[in-house]
N, C-alpha and C positions, 0 to 999 in steps of 0.2 A: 468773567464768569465762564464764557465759551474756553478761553484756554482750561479752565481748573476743571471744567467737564470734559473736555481731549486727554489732560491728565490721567484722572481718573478711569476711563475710557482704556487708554493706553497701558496702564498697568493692569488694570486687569485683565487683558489681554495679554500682557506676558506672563501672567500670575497661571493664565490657561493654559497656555504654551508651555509654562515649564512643567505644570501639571502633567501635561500629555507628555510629555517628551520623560518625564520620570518611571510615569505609568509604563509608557514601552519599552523603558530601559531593565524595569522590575519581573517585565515579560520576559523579554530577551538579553540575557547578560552576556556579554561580550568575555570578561574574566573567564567564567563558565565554560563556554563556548572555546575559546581559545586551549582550554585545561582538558575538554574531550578530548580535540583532536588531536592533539599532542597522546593522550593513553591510547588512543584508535591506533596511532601508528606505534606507539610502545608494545602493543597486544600484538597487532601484527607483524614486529621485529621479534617475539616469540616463536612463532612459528617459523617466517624466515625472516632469517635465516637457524633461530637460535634450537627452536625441537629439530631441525633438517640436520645440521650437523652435530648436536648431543648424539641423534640418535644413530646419525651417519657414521661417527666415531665409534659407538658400540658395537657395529654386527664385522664381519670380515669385507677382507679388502673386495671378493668377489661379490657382493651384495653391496655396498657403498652407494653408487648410483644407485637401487633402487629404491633403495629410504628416500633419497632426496627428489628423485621423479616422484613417491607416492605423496610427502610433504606437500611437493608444490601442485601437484595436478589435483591433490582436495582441495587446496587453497582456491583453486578455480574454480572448480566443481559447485564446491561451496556458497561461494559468492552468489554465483548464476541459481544455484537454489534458493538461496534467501532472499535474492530478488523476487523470484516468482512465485514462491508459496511458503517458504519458512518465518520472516519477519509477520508473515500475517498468520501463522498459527500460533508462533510466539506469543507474538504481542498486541494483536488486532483483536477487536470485540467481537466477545463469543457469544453478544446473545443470551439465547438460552441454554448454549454449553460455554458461558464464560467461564464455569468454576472448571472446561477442561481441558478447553482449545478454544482460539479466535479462528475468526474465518471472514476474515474481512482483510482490505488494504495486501492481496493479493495485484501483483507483479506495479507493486509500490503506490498502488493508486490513492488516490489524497497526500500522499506525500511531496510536498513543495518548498518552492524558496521560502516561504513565509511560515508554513506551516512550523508549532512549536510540541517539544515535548517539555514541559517545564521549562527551565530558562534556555532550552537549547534547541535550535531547529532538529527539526525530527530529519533532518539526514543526518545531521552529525549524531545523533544516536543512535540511526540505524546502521552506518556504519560502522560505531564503537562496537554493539550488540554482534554484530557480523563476522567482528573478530574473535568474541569466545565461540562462535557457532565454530567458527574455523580449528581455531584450535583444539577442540575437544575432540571430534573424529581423528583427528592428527594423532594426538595422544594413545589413541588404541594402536595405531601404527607399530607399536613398538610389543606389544603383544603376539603379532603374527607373521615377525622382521621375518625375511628371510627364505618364505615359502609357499608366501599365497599369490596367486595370480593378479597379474594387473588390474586385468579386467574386474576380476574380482573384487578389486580394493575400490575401485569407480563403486559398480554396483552398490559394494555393502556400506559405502560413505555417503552418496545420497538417499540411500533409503532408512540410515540410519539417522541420519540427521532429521528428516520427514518424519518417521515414527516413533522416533526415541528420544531425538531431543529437544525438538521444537515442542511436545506434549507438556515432558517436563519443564521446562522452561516456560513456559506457561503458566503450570502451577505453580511457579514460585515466584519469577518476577513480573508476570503478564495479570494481574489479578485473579489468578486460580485458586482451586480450593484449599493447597498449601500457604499460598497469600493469607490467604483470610485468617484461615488456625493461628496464625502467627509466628509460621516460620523464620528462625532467622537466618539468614545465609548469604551475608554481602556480597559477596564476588564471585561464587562457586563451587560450593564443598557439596551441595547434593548435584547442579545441576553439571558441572565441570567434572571434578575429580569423583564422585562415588559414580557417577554414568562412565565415562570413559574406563573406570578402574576394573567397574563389573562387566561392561562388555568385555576388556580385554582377558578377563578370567574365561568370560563362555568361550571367545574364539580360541583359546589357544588349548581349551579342553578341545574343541568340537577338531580345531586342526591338526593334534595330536605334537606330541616332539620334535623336533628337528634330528636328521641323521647325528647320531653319536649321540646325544642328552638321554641320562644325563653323568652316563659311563665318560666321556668325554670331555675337558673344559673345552668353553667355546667362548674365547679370550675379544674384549675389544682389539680392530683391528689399527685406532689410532688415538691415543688418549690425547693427544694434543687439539684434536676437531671436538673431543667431548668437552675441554675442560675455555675452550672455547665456546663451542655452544652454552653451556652450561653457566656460563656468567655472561652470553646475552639474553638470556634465561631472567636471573638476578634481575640483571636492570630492567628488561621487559615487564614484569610483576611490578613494577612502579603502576605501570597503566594498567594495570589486571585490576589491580586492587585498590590504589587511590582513586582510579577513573572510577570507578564505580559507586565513587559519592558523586558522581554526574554534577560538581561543581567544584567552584578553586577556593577552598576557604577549610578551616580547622580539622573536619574528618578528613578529607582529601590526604592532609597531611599526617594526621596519626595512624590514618592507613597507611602510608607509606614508612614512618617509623617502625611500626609493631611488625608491617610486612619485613624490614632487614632485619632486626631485631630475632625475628624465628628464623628466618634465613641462617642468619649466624649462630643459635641457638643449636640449630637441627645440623649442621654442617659437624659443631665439636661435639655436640652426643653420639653422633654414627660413629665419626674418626676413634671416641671415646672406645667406644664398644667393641671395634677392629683391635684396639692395641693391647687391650686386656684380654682376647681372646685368640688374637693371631700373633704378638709381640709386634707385629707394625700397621702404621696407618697407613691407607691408600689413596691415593688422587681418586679413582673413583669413588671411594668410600666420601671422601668430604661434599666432591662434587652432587651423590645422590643424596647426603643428607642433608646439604643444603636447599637440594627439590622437595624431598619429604617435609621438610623447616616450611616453606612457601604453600606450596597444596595445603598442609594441614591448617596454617593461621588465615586461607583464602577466606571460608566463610565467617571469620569469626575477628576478621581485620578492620569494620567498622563497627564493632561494637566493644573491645576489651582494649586494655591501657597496655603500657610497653612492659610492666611487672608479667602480665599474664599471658604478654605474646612468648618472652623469653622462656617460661615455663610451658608454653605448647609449641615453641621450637624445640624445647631439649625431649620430652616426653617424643613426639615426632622422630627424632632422629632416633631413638631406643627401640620405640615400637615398631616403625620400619623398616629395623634394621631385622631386628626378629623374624619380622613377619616375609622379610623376603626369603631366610635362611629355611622358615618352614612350607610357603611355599616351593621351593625348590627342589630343597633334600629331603623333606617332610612329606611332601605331597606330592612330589615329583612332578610338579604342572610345569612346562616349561612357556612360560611366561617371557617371550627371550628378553625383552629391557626394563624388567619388573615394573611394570604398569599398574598392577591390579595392588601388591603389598605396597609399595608408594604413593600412589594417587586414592586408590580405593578407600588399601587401610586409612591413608590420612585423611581423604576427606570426610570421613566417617568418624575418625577421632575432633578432629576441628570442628564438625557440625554440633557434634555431642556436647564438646568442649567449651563453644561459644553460651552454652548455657550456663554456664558455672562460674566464668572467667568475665564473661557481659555482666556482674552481677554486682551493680554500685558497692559494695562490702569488700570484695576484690577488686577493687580496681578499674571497672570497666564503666558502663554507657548508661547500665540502668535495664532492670527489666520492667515489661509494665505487667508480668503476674509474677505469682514464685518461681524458683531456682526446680521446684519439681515439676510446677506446672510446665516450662518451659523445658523442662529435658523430654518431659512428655512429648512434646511438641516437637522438638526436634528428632526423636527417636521415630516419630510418624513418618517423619519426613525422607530418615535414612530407610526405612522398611519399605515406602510405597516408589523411591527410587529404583533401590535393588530389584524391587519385583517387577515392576513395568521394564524398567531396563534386560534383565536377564531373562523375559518371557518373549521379548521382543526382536532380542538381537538374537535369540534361537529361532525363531522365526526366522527370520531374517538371512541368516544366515543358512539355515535351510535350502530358503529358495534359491540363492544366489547359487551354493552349488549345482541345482538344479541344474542352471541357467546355463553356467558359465563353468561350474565346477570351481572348487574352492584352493587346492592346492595344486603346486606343479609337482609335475612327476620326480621320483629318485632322480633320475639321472640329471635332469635340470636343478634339483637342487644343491646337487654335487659340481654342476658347475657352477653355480652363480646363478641369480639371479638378473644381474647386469648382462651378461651375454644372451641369456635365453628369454630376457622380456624384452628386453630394450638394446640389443644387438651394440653395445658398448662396454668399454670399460672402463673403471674411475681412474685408473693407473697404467700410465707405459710402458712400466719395468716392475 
């Protein structure tokens, strides 16, 4: 009898044991976990080395270093911000202005080994988080190549991150009041690409043209470090986009199909439109409409199937491609590494687009209202972007000239910006 009651005894004991031990495995998944940090450092090998040399490749030999100095010293900058006040405007509880900012878990507090955000310790998703903060100020970078001060680019990258995009960011993935409406935007099409695309529109109005634009071409000085960056780029967007089902299992993966998918999509609509209108296609031309391909399918990669990514890759690479052509020679903005018709226009097309394409009839995830309601929705979402962003970065930028003053003089611009910021040069000979 004593032994069949030790039995007894004993298995349900292990029947608790396994209990517990399942419970914490259903907390913390390891799979998960392990599929973050692998896109933290995919997202991060975007930036560097992969926007550093894109964009390093597009400007002249005498500006080279300083795209790659501005690249990596926001990467810094960056970090040390989101430590101490971005990850908690982000994504920390707001309270009574949850629907507009957190204000909590400022210079990482409550953030620990144990601590979880879903299946994943909340570092390793503060970290993932850390790398889109990174690389979206990066991305304007390429808006003002070539003529704005160092110092300047420090100033206007922390304080743009603080004002502009931790807000947004917020509302969209931090439970804000974009949250709630029901915006869709997996990976970044309002808070990534329309933020970066429209600051880079105001700065490169507010900084004016570069000597010679746009009487002058002003030719990449090395296609070889573009088409380089430019498909560490490709693979990097593995972790842009699948990371951002924050686990290792079916979305993870259809984001990453539908993300190559547009990719290749958007690369032969550009090259397309080159050859019918100029009789040849270009390594840059494939190269950007493979970028415009990615941006635009960003927001809209966990929710639509591979039919509806390859149709908002090729639109992408079309509209793009246009839109850089009117920017340009249209408007004469000198936008120098087309930021704002790339990123802008696409993530604005992609936001729009995940509503039509998300849309179980097409192909996609399922809406939970109509295809109108839901453009609705999304059209809020691109309008209160644009506007917070382009009221903000005027601001912003404003003061920083104040401070600091915005651009370098003629004669520094004519030599380089490598010699006259940063007393180097990228080349020997």
């Amino acid at each position: 009898m004593n032994a069949r009651i030790a039995a007894v005894l004993a298995g349900s004991l292990t029947a608790v044991c396994c209990a517990a031990a399942r419970a914490e495995e259903s907390a913390l998944n390891g799979a998960d976990t392990a599929w973050v940090l692998v896109a933290a450092a995919l997202v991060l090998f975007m930036t560097l080395p992969g926007l550093a040399l894109f964009y390093g490749g597009l400007v002249r030999t005498k500006n080279v270093l300083s795209v790659l100095m501005q690249c990596f010293a926001i990467t810094c900058l960056v970090s040390l911000l989101w430590f101490a006040i971005a990850y908690g405007l982000s994504f920390g509880d707001g309270g009574g202005l949850q629907a507009f900012v957190g204000t909590d878990k400022f210079l990482l507090r409550g953030v620990g080994v144990d601590t979880l955000t879903g299946s994943l310790p909340e570092s390793v998703f503060v970290m993932f988080q850390m790398t889109f903060a990174i690389i979206t100020p990066a991305l304007v970078v390429g808006a003002f190549a070539e003529r704005m001060r160092f110092s300047a680019v420090l100033w206007f990258a922390g304080l743009w991150l603080v004002l502009v995009y931790a807000p947004i960011c917020h509302w969209v993935w931090g439970g804000g009041w974009l949250a709630k409406m029901g915006l869709m935007d997996f990976a970044g099409g309002t808070v990534v690409h329309i933020n970066a695309g429209v600051a880079a529109m105001v700065a490169a109005v507010m900084l004016g043209s570069r000597n010679g634009f746009p009487e002058s071409a002003i030719m990449p000085h090395n296609m070889t470090l573009v088409v380089s960056g430019a498909a560490m780029l490709w693979v990097g967007w593995f972790g842009f986009n699948g990371g951002s089902a924050l686990a290792a299992g079916g979305s993870a993966g259809m984001a990453m199909l539908v993300t190559h998918l547009s990719a290749a999509a958007g690369s032969l609509s550009w090259i397309t439109c080159e050859w019918i209108r100029h009789g040849k296609p270009s390594v840059l031309g494939i190269a950007t409409g493979m970028v415009a391909g990615l941006g635009t399918i960003t927001p809209a990669s966990g929710f639509v199937g591979p039919a509806g990514a390859v149709l908002i890759g090729g639109l992408a690479g079309v509209v793009c491609y246009f839109a850089t052509h009117f920017v340009k020679r249209g408007l004469r903005i000198d936008d120098s590494l087309d930021v704002f018709p790339v990123h802008g226009v696409g993530g604005t097309l992609g936001t729009l687009l995940t509503a039509v394409f998300g849309s179980a009839a097409l192909g996609g995830r399922g809406l939970s209202v109509s295809m109108a309601e839901q453009l609705v929705t999304q059209f809020t979402g691109v309008v209160a972007t644009v506007t917070w962003c382009a009221l903000l970065t005027f601001i912003i930028l404003k003061v920083v000239d104040r401070i600091v003053g915005l651009r370098v003089s003629g004669e520094e611009e004519t030599e380089g910006l490598d010699l006259t910021q940063h007393g180097e040069r990228g080349y020997s000979v």
